[in-house]
N, C-alpha and C positions, 0 to 999 in steps of 0.2 A: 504494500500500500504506500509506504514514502517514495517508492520511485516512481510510481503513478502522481503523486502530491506535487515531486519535483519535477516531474513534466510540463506539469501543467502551470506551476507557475513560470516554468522557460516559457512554453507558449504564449503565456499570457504577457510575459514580459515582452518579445518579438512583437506580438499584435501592437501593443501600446507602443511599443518604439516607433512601428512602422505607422501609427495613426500622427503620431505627434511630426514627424518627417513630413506626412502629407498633406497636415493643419498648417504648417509653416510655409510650404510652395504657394497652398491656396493664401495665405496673408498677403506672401510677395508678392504675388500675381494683382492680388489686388490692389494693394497698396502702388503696386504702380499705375496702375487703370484708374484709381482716385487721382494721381500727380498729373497724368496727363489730360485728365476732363478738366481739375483746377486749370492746368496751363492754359485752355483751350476756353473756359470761362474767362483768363486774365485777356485772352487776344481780343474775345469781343468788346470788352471796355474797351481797348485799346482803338480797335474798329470803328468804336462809335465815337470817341474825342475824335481819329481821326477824319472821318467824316464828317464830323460838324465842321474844324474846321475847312477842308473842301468847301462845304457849300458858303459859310459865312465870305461876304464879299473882305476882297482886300482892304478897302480902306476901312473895316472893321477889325484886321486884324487877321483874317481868313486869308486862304488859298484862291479864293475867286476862280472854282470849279479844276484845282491840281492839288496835290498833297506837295507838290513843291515849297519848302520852307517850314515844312511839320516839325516841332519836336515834340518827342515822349514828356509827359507829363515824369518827375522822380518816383514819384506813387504807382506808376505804372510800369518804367523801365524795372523796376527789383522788387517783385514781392519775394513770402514767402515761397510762393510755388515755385520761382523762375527768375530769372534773369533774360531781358529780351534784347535784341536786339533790330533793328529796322535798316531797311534796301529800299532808298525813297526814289520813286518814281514820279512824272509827273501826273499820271492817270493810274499810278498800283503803289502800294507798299508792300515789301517782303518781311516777314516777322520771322526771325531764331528765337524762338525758347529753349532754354537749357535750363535743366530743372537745377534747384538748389539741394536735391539729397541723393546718394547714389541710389542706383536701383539693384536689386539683388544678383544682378549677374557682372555688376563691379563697376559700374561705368553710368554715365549722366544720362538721362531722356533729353532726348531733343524732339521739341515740335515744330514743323511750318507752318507758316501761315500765307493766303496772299490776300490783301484788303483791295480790295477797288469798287466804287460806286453801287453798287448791287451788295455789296456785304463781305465777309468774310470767308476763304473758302482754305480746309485746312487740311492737311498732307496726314500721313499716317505719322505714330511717334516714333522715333528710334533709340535704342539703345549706344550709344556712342562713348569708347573707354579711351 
């Protein structure tokens, strides 16, 4: 009977190792699917200052229908989620996010983005080490 006893708490010890191995992938998996929706909610802020200014005429201080002359608000260049950075176009802007925490496979998230008139349209995220 004890070597049946010690079986089974081998067993039982294997199961629990291998649930808590597989609770941990599913956290990182997620936890980076939350870093890259955060990025991706920080770009549409971004999106919409810079399209306001577009439409605000120039001698309000606007682009007078170009994003020529844009900059990043500081509150929006560096949050928490990201660090961005912008590719100004007269009629598009390019958006790098690079997260601010590693992601589990050692290396930053990067998101794109490109802003132009119509809204925000955004590239998949990458892992980049």
């Amino acid at each position: 009977m004890g070597q049946q006893q010690l079986l089974l708490i081998v067993l039982g010890v294997i199961i629990v190792g291998i649930a808590v191995v597989v609770g941990l992938n599913v956290f990182s998996t997620s936890s980076i699917d939350a870093n890259v929706n955060a990025m991706i909610a920080d770009m549409q802020n971004i999106s919409a200052d810079a399209n306001a200014y577009y439409l605000k005429p120039t001698n309000m201080g606007g682009g007078g229908n170009a994003y020529t002359g844009y900059v990043i608000a500081a509150n929006l260049a560096t949050t928490p989620n990201a660090a961005y950075a912008l590719t100004i176009a007269a009629q598009s802007i390019t958006v790098v996010g690079t997260s601010q925490i590693d992601a589990a496979a050692g290396g930053k998230v990067t998101v794109t983005g490109t802003i132009t008139r119509t809204g925000l349209n955004v590239a998949a995220g990458d892992i980049v080490k």
